[in-house]
N, C-alpha and C positions, 0 to 999 in steps of 0.2 A: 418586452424582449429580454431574455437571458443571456447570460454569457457563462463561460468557464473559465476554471484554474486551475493548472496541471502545476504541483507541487512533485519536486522529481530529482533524480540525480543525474550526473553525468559518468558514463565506465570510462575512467581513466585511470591510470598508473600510477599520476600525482594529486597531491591531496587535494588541490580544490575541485577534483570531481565529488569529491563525497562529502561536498558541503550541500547548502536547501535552492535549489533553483525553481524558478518560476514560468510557467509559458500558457499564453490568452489565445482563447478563440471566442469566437462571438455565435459556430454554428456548431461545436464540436468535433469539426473535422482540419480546418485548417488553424495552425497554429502559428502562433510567433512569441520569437524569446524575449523573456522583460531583461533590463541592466545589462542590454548587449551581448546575453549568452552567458552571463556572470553570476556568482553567488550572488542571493539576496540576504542568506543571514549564513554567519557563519559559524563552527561549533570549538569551545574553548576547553570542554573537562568531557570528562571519561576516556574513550579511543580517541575522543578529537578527531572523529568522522563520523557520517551521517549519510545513512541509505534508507532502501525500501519504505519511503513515507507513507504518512495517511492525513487530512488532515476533514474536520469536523467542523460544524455552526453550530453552536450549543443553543438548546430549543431554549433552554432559563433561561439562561443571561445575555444570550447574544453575541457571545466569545466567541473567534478561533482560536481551535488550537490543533498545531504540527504535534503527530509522533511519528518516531522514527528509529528504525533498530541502532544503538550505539556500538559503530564497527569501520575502524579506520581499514580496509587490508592495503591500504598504501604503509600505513605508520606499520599496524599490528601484524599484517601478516608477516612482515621483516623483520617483527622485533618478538614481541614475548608470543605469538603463536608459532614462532619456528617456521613457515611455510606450510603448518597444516592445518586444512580444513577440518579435520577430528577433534586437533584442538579447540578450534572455536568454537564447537560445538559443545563441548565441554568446558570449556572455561571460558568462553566469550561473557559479554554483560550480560547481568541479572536488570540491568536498568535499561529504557527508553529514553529517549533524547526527547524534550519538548521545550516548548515554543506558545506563546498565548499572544492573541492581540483584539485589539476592540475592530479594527479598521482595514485589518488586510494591510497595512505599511508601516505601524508603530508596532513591532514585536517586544515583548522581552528578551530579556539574553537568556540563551540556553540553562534546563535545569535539567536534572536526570531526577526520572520516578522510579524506585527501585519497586520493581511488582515481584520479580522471581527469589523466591529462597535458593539454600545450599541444592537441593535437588534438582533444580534448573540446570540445563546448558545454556549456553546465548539464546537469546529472548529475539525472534526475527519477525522482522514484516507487520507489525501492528497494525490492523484495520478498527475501527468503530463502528457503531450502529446502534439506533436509539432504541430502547426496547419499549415499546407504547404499555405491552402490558403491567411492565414493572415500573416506569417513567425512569428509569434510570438509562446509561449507559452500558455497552457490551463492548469491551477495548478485549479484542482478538488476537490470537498470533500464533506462531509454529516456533517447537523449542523441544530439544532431546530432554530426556529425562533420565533420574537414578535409577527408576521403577523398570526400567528394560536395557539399564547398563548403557544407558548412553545412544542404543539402537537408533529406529524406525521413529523419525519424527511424531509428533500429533498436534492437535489443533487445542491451545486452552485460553480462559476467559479468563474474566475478573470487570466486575462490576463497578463504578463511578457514577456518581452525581457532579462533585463537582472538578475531575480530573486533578484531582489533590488525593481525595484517600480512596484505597481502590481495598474490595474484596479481596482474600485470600484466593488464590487460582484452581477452576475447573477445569478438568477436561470437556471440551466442547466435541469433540471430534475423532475419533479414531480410524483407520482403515486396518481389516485384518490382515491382509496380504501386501503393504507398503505404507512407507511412511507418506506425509502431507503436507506442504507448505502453503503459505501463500494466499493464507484465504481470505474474503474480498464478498461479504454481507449486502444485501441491497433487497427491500421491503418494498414489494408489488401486491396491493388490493388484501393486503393482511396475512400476508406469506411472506416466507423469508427464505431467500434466494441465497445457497453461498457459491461462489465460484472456487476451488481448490485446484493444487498442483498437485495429482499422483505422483509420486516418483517412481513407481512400478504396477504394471497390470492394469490399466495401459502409462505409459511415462508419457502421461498429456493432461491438457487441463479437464476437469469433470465438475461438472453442475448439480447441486442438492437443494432441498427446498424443505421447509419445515415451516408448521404452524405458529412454532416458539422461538425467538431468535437463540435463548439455549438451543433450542434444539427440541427431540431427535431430529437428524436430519435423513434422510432416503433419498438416494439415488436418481437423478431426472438422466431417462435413458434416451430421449429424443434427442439430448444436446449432444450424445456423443453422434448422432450421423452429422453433426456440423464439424464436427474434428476429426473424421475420418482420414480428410486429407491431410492432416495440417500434421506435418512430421512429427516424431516421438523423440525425447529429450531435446527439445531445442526450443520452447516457448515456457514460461511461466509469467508469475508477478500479474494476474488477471486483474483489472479493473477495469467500472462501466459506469457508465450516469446515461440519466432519460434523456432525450434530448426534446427540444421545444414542441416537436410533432408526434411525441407520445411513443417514438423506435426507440430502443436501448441498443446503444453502443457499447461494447466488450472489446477492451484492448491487451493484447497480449504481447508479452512482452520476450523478441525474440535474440536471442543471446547464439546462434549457431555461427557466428564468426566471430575474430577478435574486435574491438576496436571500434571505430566509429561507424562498420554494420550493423551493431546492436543499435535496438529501441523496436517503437511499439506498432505494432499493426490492427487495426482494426475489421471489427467483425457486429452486422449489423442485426439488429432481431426487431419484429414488431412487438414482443413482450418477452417476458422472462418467462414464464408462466409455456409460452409456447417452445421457446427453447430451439428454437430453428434460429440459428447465427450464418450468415451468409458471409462469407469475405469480401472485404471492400476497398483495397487497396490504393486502388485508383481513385478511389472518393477523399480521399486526406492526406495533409502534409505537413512534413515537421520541419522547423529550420533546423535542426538536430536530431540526434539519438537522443529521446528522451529514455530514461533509464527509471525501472522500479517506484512509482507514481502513484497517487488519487485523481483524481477531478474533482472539482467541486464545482456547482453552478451557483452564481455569481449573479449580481444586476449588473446593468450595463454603465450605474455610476459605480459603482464597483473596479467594472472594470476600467472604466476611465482613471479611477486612481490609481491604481496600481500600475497602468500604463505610461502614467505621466509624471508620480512619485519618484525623486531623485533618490537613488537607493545608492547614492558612494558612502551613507551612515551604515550600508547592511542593515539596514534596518531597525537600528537601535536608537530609543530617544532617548 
């Protein structure tokens, strides 16, 4: 039997929302929060906040390890980005917040991997995915660039073995009529599935699929008739895991009101590959807004640790 781990934040105004929180299910759908709804690690250098996670099981060694965009807007948005988001985008981090542990509850303390050069704006949303054909890693993410003044988002890469030194950054990703955020990798029968946030044309989430986890990626058009309904500008931050009966769950993450409205909805498919997502609302529950997340599936001593794991250390041994 499996289980999961929602690696995640919380929207709030004050800084321990945009510390690393944790939340277990055992079927995917129903959750519950570890350390009582409380940070489980908390972050000391860079913005000294932490959003949009992702977190990995490295197939070598058997590590986890959290990344995560380095972006207090509790501290920064008040202080050196003035209240704007243009800012951030241009002078936000060039680095990722990470996190390593053998166990799931013995983490190290936060280190920053600086992957973006001077041509980078803040470096958002990092996703992973193992590339079979290269045996290495594809550590993903959305970030302005100099190459278009700062413009229309895009999707670029950069390679890892061992989440220490990382290739110099590709474009993975471009759209020619909007920028892209948010994008969310997952390998079904030797295809590689990415899930992206348009931000325009349509402003909703859009499904591609490619032979190579670089890429090219093209367009899966069947999955926009599952977002037809699903309002425009008010979902991103997509993420999915299989679940034990072979459905993939896709959760999208909805942001259309202030405060503790936000978090994630679920949307169900019998494969990616088919691209037919059904909304399921009523099928799952959160004791919270969970905010900007991974899954990861988990065993069920797994999960018993980290369930029963005293986390008043945050996690630090």
């Amino acid at each position: 039997m499996q289980a999961y781990l929602f690696v995640h934040f919380k929207e709030k105004t004050t800084p321990d929302g945009e510390q690393v929180y944790f939340g277990l299910s055992k079927d995917g759908f129903h959750w519950e929060e570890v350390n009582g709804g409380n940070p489980v690690l908390w972050t000391y250098y860079g913005d000294k906040g932490v959003r949009d996670f992702t977190i990995t099981r490295c197939e070598g060694n058997g590590k986890f390890y959290i990344f995560a965009t380095d972006l207090s807007l509790s501290y920064g948005m008040r202080n050196q980005y003035h209240g704007s988001w243009d800012e951030i985008g241009r002078n936000g981090s060039k680095c990722f917040s990470v996190w390593e542990s053998d166990n799931l509850v013995d983490w190290t303390e936060q280190r920053l991997a600086k992957i973006g050069d001077e041509n980078f704006g803040c470096l958002w949303a990092p996703d992973i995915i193992y590339d079979r054909e290269n045996g290495d890693y594809l550590l993903h993410w959305s970030s302005s660039h100099s190459c278009n003044n700062y413009g229309r988002k895009g999707i670029y890469y950069s390679r890892t073995k061992d989440f220490k030194e990382f290739s110099s950054p590709e474009v993975l990703y471009r759209k020619e009529d909007s920028g892209v955020i948010d994008s969310a990798i997952y390998e079904e029968n030797g295809w590689y599935y990415m899930f992206i946030k348009s931000e325009g044309n349509p402003e909703k989430i859009i499904l591609l699929r490619s032979a190579h986890a670089a890429g090219p990626y093209e367009r899966v058009e069947a999955f926009d008739e599952s977002m037809e309904a699903v309002e425009s500008g008010l979902y991103e931050a997509p993420t999915a895991v299989k679940l034990e009966d072979g459905r993939w769950c896709l959760f999208l993450d909805y942001y259309g009101v202030p405060g503790a409205g936000q978090g994630y909805v679920p949307f169900v498919a019998d494969s990616l590959a088919d691209g037919h997502f059904v909304r399921s609302d009523a099928s799952f529950d959160f004791p919270y807004g969970f905010k900007h997340g991974t899954i990861l599936t988990i065993s069920m001593e797994e999960y018993d640790r980290i369930k029963s794991h005293n986390w008043s250390d945050k996690g630090y041994v």
